[in-house]
MDAnalysis code that builds the backbone (N, CA, C; Angstrom):
import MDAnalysis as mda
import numpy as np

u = mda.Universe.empty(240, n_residues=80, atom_resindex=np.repeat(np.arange(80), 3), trajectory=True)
u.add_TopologyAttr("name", ["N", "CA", "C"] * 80)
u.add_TopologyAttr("resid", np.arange(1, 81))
u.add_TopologyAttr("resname", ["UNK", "UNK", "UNK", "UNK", "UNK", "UNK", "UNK", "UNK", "UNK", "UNK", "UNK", "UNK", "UNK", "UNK", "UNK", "UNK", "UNK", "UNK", "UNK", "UNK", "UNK", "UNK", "UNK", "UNK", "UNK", "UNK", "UNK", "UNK", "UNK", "UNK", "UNK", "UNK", "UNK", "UNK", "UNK", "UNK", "UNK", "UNK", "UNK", "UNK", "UNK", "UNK", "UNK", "UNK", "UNK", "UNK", "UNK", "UNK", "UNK", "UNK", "UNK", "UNK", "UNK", "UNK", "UNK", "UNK", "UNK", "UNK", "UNK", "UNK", "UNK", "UNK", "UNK", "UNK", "UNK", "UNK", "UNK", "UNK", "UNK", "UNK", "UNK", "UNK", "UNK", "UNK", "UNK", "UNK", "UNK", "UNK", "UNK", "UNK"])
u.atoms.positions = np.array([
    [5.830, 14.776, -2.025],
    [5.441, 14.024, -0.848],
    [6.527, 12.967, -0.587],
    [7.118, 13.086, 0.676],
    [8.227, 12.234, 0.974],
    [7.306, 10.881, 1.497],
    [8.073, 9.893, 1.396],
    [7.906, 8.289, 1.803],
    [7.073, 8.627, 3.369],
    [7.857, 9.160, 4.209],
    [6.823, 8.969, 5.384],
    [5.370, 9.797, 5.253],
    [5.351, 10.440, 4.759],
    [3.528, 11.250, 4.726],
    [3.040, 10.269, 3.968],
    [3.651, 9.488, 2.694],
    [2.772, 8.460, 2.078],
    [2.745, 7.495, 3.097],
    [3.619, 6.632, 3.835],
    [3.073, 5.649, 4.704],
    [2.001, 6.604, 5.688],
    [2.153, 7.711, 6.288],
    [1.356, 8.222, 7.003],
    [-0.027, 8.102, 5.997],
    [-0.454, 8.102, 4.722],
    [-1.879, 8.492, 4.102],
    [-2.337, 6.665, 4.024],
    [-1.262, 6.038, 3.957],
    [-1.495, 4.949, 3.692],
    [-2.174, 3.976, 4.575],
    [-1.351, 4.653, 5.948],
    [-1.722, 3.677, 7.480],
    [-3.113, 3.712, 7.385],
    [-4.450, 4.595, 7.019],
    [-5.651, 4.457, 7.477],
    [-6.216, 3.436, 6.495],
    [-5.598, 3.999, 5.413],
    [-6.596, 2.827, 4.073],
    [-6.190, 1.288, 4.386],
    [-4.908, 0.936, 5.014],
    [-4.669, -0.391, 5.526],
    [-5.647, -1.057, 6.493],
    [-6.045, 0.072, 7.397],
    [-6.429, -0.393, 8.748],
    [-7.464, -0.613, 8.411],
    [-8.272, -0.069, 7.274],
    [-9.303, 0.247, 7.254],
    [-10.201, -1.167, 5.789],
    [-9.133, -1.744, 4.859],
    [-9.359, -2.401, 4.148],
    [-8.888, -3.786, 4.843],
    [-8.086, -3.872, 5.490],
    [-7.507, -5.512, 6.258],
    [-8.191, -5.154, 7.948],
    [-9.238, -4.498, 8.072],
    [-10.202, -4.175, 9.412],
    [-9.463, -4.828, 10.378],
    [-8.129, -3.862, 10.715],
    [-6.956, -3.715, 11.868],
    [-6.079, -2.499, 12.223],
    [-6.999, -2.326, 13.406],
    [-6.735, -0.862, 13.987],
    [-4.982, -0.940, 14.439],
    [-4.315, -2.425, 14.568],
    [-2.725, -2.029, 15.132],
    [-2.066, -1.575, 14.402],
    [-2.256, -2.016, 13.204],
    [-1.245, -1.746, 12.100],
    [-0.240, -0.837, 12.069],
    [0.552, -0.787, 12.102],
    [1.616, -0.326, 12.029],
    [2.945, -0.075, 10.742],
    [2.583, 0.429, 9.319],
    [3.511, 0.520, 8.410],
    [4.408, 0.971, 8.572],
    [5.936, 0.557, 7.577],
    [6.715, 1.046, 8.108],
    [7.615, 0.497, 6.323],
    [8.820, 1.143, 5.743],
    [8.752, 1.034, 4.830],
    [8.981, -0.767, 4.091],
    [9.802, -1.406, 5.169],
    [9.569, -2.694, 5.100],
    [8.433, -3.576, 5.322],
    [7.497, -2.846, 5.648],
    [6.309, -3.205, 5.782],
    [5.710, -4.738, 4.669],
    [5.262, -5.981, 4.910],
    [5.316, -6.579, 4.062],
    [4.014, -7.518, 4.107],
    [3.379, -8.419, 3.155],
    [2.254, -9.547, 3.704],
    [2.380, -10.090, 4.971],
    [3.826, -10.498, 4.548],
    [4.232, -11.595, 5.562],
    [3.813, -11.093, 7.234],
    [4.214, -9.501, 7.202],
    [3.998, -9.065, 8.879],
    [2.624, -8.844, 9.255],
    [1.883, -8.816, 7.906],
    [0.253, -8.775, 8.532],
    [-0.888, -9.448, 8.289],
    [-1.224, -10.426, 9.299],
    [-1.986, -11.705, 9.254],
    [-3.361, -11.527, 8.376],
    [-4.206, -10.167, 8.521],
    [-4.936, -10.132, 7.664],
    [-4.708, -9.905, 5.895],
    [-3.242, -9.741, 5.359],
    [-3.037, -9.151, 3.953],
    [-2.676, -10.738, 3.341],
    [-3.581, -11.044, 2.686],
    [-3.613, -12.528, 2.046],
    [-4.031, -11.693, 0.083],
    [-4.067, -12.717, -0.655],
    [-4.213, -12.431, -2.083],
    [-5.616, -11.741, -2.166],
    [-5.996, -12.117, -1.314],
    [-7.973, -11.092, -1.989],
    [-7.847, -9.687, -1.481],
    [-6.825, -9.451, -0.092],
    [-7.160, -8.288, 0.765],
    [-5.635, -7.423, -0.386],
    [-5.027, -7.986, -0.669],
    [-3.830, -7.610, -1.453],
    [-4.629, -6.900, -2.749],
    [-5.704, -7.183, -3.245],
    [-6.431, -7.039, -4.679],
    [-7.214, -5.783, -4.022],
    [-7.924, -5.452, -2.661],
    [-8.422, -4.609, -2.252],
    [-8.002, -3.448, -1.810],
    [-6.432, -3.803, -1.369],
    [-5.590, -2.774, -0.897],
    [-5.267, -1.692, -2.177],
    [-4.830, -2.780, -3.664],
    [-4.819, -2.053, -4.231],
    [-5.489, -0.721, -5.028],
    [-6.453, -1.372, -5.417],
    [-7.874, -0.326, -6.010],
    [-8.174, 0.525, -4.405],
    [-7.943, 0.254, -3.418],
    [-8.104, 1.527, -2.505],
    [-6.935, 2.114, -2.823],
    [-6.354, 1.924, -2.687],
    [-4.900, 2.851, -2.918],
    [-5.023, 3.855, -4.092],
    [-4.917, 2.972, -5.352],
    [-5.694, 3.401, -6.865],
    [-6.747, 4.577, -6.773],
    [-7.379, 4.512, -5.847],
    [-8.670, 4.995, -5.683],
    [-8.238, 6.547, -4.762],
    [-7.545, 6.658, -3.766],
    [-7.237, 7.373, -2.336],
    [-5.973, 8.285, -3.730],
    [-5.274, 7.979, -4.245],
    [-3.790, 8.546, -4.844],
    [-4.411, 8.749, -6.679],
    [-5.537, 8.686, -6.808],
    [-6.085, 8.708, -7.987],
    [-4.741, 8.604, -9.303],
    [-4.134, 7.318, -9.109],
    [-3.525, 6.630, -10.081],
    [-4.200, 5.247, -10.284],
    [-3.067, 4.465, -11.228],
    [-3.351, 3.269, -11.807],
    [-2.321, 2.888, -12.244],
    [-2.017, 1.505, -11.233],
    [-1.308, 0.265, -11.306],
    [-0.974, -0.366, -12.483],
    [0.338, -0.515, -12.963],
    [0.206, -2.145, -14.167],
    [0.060, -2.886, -13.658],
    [0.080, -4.052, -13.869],
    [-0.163, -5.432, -13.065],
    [1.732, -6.042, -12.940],
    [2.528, -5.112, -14.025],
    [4.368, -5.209, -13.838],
    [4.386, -4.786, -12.992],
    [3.653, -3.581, -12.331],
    [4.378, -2.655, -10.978],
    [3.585, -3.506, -9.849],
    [2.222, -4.359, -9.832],
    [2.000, -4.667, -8.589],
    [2.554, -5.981, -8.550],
    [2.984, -6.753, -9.331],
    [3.925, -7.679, -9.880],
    [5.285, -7.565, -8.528],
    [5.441, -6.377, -8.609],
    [6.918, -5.936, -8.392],
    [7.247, -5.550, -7.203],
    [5.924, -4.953, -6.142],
    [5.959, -4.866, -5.106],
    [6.350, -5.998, -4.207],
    [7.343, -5.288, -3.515],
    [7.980, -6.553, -2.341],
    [7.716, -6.223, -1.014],
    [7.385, -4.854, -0.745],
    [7.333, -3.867, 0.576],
    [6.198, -2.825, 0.518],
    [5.865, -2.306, 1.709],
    [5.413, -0.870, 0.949],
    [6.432, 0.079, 0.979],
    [7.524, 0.330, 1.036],
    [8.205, 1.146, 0.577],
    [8.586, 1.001, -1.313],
    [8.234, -0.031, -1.888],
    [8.204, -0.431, -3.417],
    [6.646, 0.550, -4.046],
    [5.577, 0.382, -2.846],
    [4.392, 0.773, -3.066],
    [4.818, 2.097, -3.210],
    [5.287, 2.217, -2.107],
    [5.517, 4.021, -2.237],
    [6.464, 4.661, -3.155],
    [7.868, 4.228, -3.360],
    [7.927, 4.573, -4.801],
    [6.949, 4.685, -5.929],
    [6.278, 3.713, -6.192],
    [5.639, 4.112, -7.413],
    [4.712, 4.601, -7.484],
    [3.861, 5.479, -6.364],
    [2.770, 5.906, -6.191],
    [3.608, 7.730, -6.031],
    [4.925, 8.233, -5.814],
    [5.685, 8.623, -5.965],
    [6.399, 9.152, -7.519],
    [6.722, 8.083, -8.280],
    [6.429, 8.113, -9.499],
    [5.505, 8.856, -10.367],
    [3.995, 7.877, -9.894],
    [2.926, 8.612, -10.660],
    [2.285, 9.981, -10.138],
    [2.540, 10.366, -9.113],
    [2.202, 11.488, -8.684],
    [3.026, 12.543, -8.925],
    [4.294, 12.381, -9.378],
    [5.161, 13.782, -9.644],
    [5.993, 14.034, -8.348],
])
């Protein structure tokens, strides 16, 4: 699975956990560009994600995320 089908699987669980239909990911995608992704919705995004890609996060790799293109590497990673 290349980077864009993961932002493509990703765009709904965003819209759908930070309840914002504009959203728009993109691999620079970051907190900073979306007013609803604060530290609690950041903790929710993850375990959906976790949950949707049936992996599991260290707390080094969510540590480490700067983008979702960082997300998508390592969800990339654990999937093979």
């Amino acid at each position: 699975m290349n980077t864009q089908e993961l932002i493509e699987k990703l765009t709904p669980i965003f819209k759908d956990v930070l309840d914002n239909e504009d959203i728009v990911l993109t691999e620079t995608t970051t907190a900073a560009d979306i007013e609803e992704w604060d530290s609690l919705s950041h903790i929710q995004l993850i375990v959906a994600v976790e949950k949707a890609f049936k992996v599991k996060f260290t707390s080094i790799e969510i540590a480490a995320f700067k983008n979702v293109g960082d997300l998508c590497k390592t969800i990339t990673q654990k999937i093979g």
